[in-house]
C-alpha positions in Angstrom: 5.3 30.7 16.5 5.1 28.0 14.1 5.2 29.8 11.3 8.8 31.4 12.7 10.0 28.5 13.5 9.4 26.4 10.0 11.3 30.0 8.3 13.9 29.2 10.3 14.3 26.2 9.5 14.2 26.2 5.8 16.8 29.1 6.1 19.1 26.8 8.1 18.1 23.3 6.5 18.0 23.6 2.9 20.8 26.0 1.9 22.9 22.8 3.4 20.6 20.5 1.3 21.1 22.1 -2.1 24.7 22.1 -1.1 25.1 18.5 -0.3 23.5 18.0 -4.0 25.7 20.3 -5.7 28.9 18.5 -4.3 27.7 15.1 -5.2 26.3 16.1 -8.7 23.1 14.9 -7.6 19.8 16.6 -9.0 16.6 16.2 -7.4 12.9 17.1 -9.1 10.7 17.2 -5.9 9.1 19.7 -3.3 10.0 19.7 0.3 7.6 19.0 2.3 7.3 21.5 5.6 8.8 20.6 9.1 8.1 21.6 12.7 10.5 21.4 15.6 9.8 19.4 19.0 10.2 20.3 22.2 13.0 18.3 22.3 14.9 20.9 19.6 14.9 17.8 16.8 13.6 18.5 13.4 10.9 16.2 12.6 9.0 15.9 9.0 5.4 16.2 8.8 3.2 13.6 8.1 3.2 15.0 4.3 5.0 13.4 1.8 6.7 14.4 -1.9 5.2 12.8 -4.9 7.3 11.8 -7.5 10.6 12.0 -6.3 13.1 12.2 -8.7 16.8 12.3 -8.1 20.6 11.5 -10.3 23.8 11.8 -10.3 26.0 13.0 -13.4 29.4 11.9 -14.3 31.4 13.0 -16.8 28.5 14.8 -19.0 26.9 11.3 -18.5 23.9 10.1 -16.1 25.5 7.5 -13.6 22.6 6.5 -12.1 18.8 7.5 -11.5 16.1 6.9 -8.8 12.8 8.0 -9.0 9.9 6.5 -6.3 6.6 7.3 -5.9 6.7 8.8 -2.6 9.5 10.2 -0.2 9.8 11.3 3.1 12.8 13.2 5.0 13.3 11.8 7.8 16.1 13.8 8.7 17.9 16.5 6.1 20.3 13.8 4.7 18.2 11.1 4.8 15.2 10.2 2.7 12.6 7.5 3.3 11.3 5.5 -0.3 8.1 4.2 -1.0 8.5 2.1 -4.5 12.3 3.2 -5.6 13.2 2.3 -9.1 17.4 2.7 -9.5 18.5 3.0 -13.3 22.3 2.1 -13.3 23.4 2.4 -17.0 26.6 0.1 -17.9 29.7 1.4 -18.6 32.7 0.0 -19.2 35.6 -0.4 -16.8 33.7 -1.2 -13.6 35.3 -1.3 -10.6 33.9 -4.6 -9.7 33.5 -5.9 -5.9 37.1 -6.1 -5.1 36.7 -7.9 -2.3 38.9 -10.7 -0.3 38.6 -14.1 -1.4 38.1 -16.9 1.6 37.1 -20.7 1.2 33.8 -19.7 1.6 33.1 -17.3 -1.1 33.7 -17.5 -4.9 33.5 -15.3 -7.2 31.5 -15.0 -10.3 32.5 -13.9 -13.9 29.2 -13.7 -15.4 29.7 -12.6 -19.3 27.2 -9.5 -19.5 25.5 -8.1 -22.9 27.1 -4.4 -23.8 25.4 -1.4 -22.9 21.9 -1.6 -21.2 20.8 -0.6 -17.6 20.7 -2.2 -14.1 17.3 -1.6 -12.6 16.9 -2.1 -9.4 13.4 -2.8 -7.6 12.0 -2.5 -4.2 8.8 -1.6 -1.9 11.1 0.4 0.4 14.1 2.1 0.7 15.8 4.6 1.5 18.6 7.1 0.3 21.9 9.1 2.3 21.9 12.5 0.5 25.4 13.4 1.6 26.4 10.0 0.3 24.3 8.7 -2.4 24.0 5.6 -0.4 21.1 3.7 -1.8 19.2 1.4 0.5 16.3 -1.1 0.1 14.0 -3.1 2.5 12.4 -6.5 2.2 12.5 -8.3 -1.4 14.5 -6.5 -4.0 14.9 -7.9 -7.9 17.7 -6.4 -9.5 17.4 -7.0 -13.1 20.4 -6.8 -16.0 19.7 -7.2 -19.8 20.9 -10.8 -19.7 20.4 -11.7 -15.5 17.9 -11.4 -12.7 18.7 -11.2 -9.3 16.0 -11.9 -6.7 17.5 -10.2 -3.1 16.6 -8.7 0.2 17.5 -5.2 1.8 20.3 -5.0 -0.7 22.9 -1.5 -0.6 24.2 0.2 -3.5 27.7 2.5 -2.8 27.9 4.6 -5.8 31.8 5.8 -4.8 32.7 2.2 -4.8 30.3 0.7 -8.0 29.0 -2.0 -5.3 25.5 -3.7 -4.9 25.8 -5.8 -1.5 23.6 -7.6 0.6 24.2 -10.1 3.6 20.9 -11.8 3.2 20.3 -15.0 1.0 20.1 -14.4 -3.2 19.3 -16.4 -6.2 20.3 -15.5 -9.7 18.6 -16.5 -12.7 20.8 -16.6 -15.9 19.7 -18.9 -18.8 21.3 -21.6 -18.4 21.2 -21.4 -14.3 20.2 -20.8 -11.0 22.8 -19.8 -8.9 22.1 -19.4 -5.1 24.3 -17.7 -2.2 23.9 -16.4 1.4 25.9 -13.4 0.6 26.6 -11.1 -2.1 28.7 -8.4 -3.4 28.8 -7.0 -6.6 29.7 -4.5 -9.3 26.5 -2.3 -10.4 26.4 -4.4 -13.8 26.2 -7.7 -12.2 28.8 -9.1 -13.9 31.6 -9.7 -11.1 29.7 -11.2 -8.7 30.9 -12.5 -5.2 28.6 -15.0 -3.2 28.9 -17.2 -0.1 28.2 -20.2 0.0 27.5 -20.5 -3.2 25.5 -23.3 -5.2 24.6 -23.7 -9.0 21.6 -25.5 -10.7 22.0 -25.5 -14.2 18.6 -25.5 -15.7 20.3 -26.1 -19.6 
């Protein structure tokens, strides 16, 4: 019975999966691991887990961005559980930068940036929406620019809109200043940055 019901399942689940990659020009170098159904009729993932998971998206013959982590889980079909995710977001020009509404409370940043070069993006957890590429990350998070860190909690990354947001507190370390906020949103290159509440410390 088991054994029908995990053939059915990969027949109905991951046609649909592959699909939802192919639309988002996503690639992913992993193995599923099985799944069993519960009385309840919910598909639930084994306690097995993929090693090395690997997934991008391509944009115009180029890589827009890359995650790997060290292990995965689905929890669902679209949604994929991180232990250790590593986002790669190579610069290009002509971001689309946070675009968000400016209030007495919030200011935004115009930090100059150095050409070319990668965010990275570091957590213990995470997680990632396959149909949307939405990037997620639990507890502390460093993002890291050539010239810029950001140190950050549970922080989202929205390819379609080039936006790194969290509502938690962040500090950003330039070198010539610490920068605080209790908010942020910003373009994947950290260089239009939009904080609440924002205070600087220059260290220079």
């Amino acid at each position: 019975r088991v054994a029908r019901i995990m053939k059915k399942f990969r027949a109905a689940v991951f046609p649909a999966l592959f699909v939802c990659l192919a639309l988002s020009g996503c690639s992913r170098d992993s193995s599923v691991a099985p799944s069993t159904e519960t009385e309840a009729g919910t598909v639930e993932q084994q306690a097995e887990s993929i090693e090395n998971f690997h997934l991008k998206q391509m944009r115009g013959g180029k890589v827009a961005w890359e995650l790997v982590a060290g292990r995965a889980r689905f929890i669902t079909a679209d949604e994929v559980a991180l232990d250790d995710p590593v986002l790669s977001i190579p610069h290009t020009e002509g971001g689309s930068g946070s675009g968000d509404e400016r209030d007495d409370k919030k200011s935004a940043l115009s930090i100059p940036h150095t050409k070319g070069g990668l965010s990275v993006i570091r957590a213990s957890r995470g997680r990632v929406i396959m149909s949307t590429s939405e990037i997620h990350t639990y507890g502390p998070t460093n993002l890291r620019s050539p010239d810029k860190t950001v140190r950050a909690t549970d922080i989202t990354y929205n390819p379609s809109e080039d936006k790194i947001s969290t509502d938690k507190s962040v500090v950003i370390v330039t070198q010539n200043s610490q920068i605080t906020g209790d908010s942020m949103v910003s373009d994947s290159r950290l260089e239009t940055i939009t904080l609440t509440n924002q205070r600087v410390k220059w260290t220079k």
